[in-house]
C-alpha positions as CSV (number, residue, x, y, z in Angstrom):
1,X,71.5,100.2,75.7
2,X,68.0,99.8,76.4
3,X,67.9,100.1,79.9
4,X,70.4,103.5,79.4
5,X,67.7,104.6,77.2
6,X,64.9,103.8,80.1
7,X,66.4,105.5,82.7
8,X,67.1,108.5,80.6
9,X,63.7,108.7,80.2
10,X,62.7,108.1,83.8
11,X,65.3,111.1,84.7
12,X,63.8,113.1,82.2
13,X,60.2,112.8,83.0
14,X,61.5,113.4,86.7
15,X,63.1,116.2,85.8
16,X,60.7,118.1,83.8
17,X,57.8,117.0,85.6
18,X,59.5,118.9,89.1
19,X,59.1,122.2,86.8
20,X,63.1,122.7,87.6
21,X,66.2,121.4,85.9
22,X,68.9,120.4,88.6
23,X,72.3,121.4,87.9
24,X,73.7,118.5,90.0
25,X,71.3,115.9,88.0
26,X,74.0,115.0,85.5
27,X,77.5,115.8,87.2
28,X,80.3,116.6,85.1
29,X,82.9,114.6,84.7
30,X,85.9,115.8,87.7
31,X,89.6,115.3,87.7
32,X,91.2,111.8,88.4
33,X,91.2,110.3,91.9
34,X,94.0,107.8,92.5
35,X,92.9,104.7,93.7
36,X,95.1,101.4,95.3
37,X,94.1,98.2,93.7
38,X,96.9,96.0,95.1
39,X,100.7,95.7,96.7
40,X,102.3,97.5,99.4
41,X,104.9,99.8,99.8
42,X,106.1,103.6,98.8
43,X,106.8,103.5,95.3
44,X,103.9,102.8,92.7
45,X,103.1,100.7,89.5
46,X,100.4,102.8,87.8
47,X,98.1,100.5,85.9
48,X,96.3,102.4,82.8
49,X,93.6,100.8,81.2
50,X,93.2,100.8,77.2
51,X,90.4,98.8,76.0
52,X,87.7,98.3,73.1
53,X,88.2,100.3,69.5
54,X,90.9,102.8,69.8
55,X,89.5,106.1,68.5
56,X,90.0,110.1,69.5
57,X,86.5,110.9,68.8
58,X,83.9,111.7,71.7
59,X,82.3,108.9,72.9
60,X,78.6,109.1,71.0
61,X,76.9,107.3,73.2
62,X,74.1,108.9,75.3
63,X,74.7,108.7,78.4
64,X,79.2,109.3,78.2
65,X,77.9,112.7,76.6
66,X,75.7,113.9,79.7
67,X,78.4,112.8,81.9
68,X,81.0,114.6,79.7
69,X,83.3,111.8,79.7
70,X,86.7,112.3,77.4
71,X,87.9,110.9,74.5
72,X,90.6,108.0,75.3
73,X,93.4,110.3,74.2
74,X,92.2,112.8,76.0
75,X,92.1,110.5,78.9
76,X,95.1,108.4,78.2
77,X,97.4,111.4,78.0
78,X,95.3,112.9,81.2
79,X,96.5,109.7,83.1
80,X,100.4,110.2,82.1
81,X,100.4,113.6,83.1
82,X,99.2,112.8,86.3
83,X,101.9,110.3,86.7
84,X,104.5,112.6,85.8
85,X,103.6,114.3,88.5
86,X,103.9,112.1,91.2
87,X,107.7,111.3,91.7
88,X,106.2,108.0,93.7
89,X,104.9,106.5,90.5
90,X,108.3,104.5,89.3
91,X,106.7,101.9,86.8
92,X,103.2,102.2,84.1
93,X,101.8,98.7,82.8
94,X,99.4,99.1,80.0
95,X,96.3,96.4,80.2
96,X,95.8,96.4,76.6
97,X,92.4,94.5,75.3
98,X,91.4,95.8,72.4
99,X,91.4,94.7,68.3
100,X,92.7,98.4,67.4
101,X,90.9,101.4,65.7
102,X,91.9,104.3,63.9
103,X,95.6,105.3,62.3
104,X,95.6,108.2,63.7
105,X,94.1,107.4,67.3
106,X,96.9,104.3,67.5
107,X,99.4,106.5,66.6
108,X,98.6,109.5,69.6
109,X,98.6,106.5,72.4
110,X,101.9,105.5,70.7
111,X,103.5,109.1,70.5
112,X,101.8,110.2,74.5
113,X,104.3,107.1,75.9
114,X,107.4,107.4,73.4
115,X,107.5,111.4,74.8
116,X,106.4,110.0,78.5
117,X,109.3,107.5,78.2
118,X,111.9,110.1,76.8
119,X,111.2,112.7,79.8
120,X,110.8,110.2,82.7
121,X,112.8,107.6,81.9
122,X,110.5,105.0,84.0
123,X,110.1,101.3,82.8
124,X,106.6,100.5,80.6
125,X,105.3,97.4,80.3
126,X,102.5,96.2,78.1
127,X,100.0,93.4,79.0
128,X,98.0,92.1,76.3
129,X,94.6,90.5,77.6
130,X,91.8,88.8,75.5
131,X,93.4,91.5,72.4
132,X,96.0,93.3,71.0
133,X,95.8,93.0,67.6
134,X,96.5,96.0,64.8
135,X,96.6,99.6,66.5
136,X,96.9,97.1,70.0
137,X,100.1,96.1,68.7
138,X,101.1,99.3,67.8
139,X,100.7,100.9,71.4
140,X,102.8,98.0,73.0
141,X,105.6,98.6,70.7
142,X,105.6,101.7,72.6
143,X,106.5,99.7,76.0
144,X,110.0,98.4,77.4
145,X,108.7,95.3,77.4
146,X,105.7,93.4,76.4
147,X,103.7,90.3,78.1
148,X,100.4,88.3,76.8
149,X,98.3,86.5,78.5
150,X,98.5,82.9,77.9
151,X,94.9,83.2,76.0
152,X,95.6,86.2,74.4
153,X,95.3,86.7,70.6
154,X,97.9,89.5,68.7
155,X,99.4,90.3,65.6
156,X,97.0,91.6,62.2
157,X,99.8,93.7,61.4
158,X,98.8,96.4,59.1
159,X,96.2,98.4,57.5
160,X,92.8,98.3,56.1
161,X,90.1,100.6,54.5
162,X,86.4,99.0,53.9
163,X,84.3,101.0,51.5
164,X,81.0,99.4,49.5
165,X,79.4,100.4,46.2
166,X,76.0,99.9,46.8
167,X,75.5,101.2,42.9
168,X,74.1,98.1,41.5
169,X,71.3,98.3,44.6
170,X,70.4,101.7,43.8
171,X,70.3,100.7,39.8
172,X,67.6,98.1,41.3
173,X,65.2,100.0,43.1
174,X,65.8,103.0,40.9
175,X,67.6,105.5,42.5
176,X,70.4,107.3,41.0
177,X,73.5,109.6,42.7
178,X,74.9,112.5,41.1
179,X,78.1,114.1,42.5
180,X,79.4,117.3,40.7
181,X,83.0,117.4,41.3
182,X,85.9,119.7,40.7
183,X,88.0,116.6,39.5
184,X,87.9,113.5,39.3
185,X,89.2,112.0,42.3
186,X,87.2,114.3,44.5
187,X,84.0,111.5,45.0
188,X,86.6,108.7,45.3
189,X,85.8,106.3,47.5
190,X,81.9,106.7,47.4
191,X,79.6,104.1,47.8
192,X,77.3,105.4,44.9
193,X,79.7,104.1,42.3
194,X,82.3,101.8,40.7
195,X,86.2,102.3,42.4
196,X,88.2,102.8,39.5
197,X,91.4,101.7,38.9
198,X,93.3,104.9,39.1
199,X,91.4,105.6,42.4
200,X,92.6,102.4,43.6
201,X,95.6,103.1,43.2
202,X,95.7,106.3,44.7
203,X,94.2,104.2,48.2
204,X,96.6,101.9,47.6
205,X,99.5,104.3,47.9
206,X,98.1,105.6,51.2
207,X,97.6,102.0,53.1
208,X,101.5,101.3,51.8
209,X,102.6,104.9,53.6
210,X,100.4,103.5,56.4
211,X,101.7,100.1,56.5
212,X,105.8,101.4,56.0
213,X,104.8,103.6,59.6
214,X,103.5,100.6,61.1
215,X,106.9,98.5,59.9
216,X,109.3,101.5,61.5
217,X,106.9,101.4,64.7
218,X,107.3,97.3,65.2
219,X,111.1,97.7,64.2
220,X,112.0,100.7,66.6
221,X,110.1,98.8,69.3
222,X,111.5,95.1,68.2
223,X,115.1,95.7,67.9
224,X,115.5,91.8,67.9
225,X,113.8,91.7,64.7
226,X,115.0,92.5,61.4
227,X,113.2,94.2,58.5
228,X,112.9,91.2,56.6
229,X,111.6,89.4,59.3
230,X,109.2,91.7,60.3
231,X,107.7,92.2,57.1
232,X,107.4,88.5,56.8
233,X,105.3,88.6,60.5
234,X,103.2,91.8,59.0
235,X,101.6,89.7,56.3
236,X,97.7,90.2,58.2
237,X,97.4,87.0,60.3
238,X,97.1,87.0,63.7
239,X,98.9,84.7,66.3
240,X,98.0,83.0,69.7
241,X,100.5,84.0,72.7
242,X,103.0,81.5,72.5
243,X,103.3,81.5,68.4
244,X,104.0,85.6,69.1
245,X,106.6,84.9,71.5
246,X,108.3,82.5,69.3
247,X,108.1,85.2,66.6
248,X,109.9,87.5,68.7
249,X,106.5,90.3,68.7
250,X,106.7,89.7,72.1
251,X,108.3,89.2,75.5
252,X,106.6,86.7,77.4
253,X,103.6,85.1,78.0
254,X,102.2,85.4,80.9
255,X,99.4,87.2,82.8
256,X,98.7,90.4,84.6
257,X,100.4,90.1,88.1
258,X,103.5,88.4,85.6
259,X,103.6,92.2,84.1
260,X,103.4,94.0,87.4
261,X,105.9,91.7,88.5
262,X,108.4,92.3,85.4
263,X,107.5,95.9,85.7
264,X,108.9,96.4,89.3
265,X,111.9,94.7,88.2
266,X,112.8,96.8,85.6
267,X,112.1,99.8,88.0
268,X,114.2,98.1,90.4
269,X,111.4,97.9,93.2
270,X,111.2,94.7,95.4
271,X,107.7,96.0,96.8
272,X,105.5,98.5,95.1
273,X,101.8,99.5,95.2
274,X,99.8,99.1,92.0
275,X,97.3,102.0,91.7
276,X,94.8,103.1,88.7
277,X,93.2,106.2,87.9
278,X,89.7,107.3,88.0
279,X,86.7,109.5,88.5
280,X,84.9,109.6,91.8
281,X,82.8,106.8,92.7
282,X,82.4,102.9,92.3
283,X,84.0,99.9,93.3
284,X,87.3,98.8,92.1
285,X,88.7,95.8,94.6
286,X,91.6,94.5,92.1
287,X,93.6,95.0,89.6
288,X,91.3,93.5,87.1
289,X,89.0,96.3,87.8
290,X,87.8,98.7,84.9
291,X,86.9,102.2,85.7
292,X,83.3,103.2,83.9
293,X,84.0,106.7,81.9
294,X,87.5,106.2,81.7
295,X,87.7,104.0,78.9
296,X,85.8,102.8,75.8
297,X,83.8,99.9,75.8
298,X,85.2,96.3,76.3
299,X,82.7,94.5,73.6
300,X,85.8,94.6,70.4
301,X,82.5,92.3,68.4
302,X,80.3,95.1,68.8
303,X,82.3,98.0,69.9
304,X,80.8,101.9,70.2
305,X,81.8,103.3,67.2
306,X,83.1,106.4,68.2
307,X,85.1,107.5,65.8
308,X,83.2,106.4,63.0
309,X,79.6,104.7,62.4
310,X,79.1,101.1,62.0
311,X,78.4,101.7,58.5
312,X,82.0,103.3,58.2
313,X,83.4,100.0,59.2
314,X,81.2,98.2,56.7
315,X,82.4,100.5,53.7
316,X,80.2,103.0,53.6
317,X,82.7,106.0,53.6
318,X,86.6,104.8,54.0
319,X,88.3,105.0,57.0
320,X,92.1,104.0,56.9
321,X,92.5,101.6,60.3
322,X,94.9,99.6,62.2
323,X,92.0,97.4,63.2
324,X,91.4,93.4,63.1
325,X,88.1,93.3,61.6
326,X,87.2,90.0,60.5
């Protein structure tokens, strides 16, 4: 972030120094190029990439703003459309790698493939890399099939909110926060004061309509799987590649060219080029190549908080999440 924040500079001074702005210095961002990262033959395996905290806000940092880079909904459902498209493309994986984000961004990935699915009828497959834990999850229930890699971590089935009450802090150093309300509830949820029991509850009742969506979504997806059992499996933890397959969340375990592969067979393709989706420019040799601007960022310990701040995921105002936040 530091050397973003240098070279904006530099371009600034540049620019403003020259006595001109240049309408070409910071290039919008232009419609998706396809690009062949590996296989031959006719048909295609589109690859889409979905990666760090899963959010439909704008990406807030700097330099994705000049750029006018999308949200990843706006991107995700950007790519799918494109596929539809193109009667070549017989096959999507999903490279999931990512510890989840908001309810409501996990649930648009999830709907954009169940509608893709429904009107195409062409075979999805979900890869879980490094993550796909929470909202992660949730998006591969979406798929045909789902495969983690052999190192991958999954599960954290369910919901959380964070919130603080910094209220004895404030007592300490003297400041006090007044909210004037039209009831009672209205400030619920504020890190200024005490959660009260009612208000609690009222939280409470939310996460469980949450958590009963998240069930339905696992269950529609998991038709091996019972109610029971997957209730018993949605209790939080998390679990290592083979302990999901044994559990039945998944598949198989295996690793990227593994869900290609099981992709072209469901498709019923012997041979099949695997292409991804980008803007112009940059270097993309394989299919382990991530497109800069086309996704969020890849760092789930310290993701870009785009949809909300880092002190939203600390508590300071709640934010209901399908997210593994340990």
């Amino acid at each position: 972030m530091h050397n973003r924040f240098i070279l904006l500079m530099f371009l600034t001074i540049v620019v403003t120094s020259s006595g001109c702005v240049s309408q070409g210095l910071f290039p919008k961002a232009g419609p998706l190029e396809e690009t062949e990262v590996s296989g031959k033959g006719k048909d295609k395996i589109l690859l889409i990439d979905v990666s760090g905290l899963l959010t439909s806000s704008q990406p807030s940092d700097m330099i994705d703003r000049l750029f006018n880079r999308p949200s990843l909904p706006t991107r995700f459902k950007e790519e799918l459309s494109k596929a539809a498209e193109d009667k070549k493309v017989k096959g999507i994986v999903l490279r999931i790698n990512t510890p989840g984000g908001t309810v409501t961004a996990s649930d648009i990935l999830y709907h954009e493939v169940q509608e893709f699915k429904k009107e195409h009828k062409i075979p999805v497959v979900a890869s879980i890399m490094d993550l796909g834990t929470s909202g992660g999850y949730y998006l591969a229930a979406a798929s045909d099939r789902i495969v983690a890699h052999p190192s991958a971590v999954t599960g954290s089935l369910g919901v959380i909110m964070l919130t603080i009450n910094g209220s004895g802090l404030m007592e300490k150093i003297g400041i006090e926060a007044n909210a004037i309300t039209s009831g009672q509830h209205k400030d619920m949820g504020s890190p200024f004061r005490k959660m009260t029991e009612s208000d609690r509850a009222i939280f409470q009742s939310v996460i469980d309509s949450f958590y009963r969506r998240f069930l339905e979504v696992i269950e529609q997806g998991r038709p091996n799987l019972t109610k029971e059992k997957i209730r018993q499996l949605a209790d939080g933890r998390i679990y290592s590649a083979p302990q999901a397959k044994e559990a039945g969340l998944i598949d198989e375990v295996g690793y990227l060219d593994d869900a290609i592969a099981l992709a072209k067979k469901q498709a019923g393709l012997s041979d099949a080029t695997v292409v991804m989706y980008q803007r112009a420019g940059g270097y993309h040799p394989n299919i382990y190549s991530q497109f800069s601007g086309n996704a969020p960022d890849t760092n789930w310990m310290f993701p870009k908080l785009d949809a909300v701040s880092f002190a939203t995921l600390l508590g300071g105002t709640p934010a209901f999440m399908y997210l593994w936040l340990p």
